[in-house]
C-alpha positions as CSV (number, residue, x, y, z in Angstrom):
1,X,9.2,-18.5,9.6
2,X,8.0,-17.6,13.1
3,X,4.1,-18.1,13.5
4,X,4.3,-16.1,16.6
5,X,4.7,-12.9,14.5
6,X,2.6,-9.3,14.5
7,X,2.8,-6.5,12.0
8,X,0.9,-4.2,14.3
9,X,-1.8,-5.4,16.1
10,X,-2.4,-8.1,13.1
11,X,-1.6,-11.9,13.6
12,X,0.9,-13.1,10.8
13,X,-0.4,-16.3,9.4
14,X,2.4,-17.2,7.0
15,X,4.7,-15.4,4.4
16,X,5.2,-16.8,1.0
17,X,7.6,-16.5,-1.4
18,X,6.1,-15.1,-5.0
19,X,7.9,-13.8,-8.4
20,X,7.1,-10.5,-8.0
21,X,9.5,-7.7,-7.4
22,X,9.9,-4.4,-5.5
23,X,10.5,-1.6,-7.2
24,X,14.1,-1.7,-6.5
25,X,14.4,-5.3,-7.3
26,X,14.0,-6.8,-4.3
27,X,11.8,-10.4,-3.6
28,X,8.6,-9.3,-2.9
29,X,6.8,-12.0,-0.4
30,X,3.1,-12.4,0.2
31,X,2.5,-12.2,4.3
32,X,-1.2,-13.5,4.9
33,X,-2.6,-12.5,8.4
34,X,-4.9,-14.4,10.5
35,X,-8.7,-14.0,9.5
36,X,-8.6,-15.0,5.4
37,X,-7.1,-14.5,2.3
38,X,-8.5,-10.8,2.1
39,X,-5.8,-10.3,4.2
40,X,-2.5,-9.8,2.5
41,X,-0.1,-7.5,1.8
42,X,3.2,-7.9,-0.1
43,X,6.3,-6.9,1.3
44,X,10.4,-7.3,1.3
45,X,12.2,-9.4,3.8
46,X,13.7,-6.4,4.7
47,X,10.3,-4.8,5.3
48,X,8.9,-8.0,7.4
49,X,11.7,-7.8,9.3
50,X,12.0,-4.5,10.3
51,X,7.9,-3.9,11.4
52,X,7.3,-7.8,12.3
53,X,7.0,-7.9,16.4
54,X,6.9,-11.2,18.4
55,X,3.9,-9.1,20.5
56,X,1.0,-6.7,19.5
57,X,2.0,-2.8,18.5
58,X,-0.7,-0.6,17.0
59,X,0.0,0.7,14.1
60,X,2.0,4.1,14.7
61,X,4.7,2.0,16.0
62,X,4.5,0.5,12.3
63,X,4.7,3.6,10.7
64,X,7.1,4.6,13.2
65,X,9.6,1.8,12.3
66,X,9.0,2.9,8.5
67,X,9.1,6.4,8.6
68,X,12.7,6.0,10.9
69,X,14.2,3.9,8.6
70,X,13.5,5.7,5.2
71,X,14.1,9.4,6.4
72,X,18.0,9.2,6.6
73,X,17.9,7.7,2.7
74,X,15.4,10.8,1.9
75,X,17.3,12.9,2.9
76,X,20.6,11.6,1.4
77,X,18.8,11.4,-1.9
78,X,17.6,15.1,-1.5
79,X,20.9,16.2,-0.5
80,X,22.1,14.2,-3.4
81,X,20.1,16.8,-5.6
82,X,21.2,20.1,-3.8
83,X,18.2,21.4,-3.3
84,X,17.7,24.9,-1.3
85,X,15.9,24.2,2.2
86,X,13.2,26.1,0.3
87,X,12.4,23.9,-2.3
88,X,11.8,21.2,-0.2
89,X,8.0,22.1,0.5
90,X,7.9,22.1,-3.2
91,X,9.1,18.2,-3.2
92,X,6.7,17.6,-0.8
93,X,3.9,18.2,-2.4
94,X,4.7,17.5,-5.9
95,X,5.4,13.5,-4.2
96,X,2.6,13.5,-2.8
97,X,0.4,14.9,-6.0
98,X,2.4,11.5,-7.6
99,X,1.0,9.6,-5.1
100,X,-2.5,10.5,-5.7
101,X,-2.1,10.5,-9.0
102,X,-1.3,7.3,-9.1
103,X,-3.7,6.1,-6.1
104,X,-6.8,7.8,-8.2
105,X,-5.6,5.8,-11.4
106,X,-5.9,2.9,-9.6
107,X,-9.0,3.3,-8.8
108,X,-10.3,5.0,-11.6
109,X,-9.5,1.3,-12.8
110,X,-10.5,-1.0,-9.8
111,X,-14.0,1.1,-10.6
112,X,-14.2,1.0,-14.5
113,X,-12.0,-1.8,-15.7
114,X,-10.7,0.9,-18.1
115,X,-7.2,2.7,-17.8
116,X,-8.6,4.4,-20.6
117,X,-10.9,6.8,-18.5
118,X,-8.4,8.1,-16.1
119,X,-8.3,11.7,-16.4
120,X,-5.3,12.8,-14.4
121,X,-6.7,15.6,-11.2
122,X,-10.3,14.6,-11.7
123,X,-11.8,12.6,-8.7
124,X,-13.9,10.3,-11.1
125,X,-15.8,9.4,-7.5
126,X,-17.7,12.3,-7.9
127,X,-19.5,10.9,-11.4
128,X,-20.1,7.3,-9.9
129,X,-23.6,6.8,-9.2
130,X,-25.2,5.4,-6.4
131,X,-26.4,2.6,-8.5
132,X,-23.1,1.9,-9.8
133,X,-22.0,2.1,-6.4
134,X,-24.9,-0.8,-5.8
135,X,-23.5,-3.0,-8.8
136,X,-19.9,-2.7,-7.7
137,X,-20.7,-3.8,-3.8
138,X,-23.2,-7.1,-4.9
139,X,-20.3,-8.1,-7.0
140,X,-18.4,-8.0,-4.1
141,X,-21.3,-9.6,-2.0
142,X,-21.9,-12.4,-4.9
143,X,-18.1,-13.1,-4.8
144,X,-17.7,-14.0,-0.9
145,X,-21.0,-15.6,-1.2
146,X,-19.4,-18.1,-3.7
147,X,-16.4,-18.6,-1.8
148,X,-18.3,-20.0,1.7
């Protein structure tokens, strides 16, 4: 691999093959960036290659690259289906519900430890206390601590 890689404005410091796979199959690999192992992101080959830069970009030229390569295949898949032009706002937001959905779940589980507690359209934030909120960050705090 080339250590004179960006993904944005981010400094790759190595990518790594793991077991994991995407959800279409594909070998996932762990790309760590300059500046610690908090640093990290999993991604295709495909994916590295397509957003990896030999110089600095900011990160709507990331999203750029992304959003330029998956929009023809959308669009295929959505033609695919026949939809009406008009039920395309529909898709839209029903995705991006899915997405939340899923992104509050996660959390909901980061927070609680407990998949059990997700309740799906309720922003469980709103119920965390500011105590809890203390708890959650010394863990955090205690954890670096013990890594230095």
């Amino acid at each position: 691999m080339d250590s004179n890689r960006y993904i944005g404005a981010t400094k790759v410091d190595g990518i790594h093959n793991t077991d994991k796979k995407s959800p279409l199959g594909k070998d996932l690999h762990l790309v760590t960036f300059e500046g610690g192992n908090d640093r990290q992101q999993y991604m295709t080959q495909d994916l590295y290659e397509l957003v990896s830069t030999e110089d600095q970009q900011d990160e709507n030229y990331v999203q750029k690259k992304k959003m330029d390569e998956l929009i023809p295949g959308l669009v295929d898949l959505v033609s695919e289906y026949n939809l009406r032009f008009y039920e395309i706002g529909g898709l839209m937001q029903k995705t991006h519900e899915e997405f939340q959905e899923r992104l509050e779940r996660a959390s909901n589980y980061v927070w609680t430890g407990n998949d059990n507690l997700f309740v799906p359209g309720y922003n469980f934030t709103n119920d965390i206390s500011t105590l809890d909120i203390r708890e959650v960050l010394k863990k955090v705090e205690d954890k670096n601590d013990g890594e230095e």
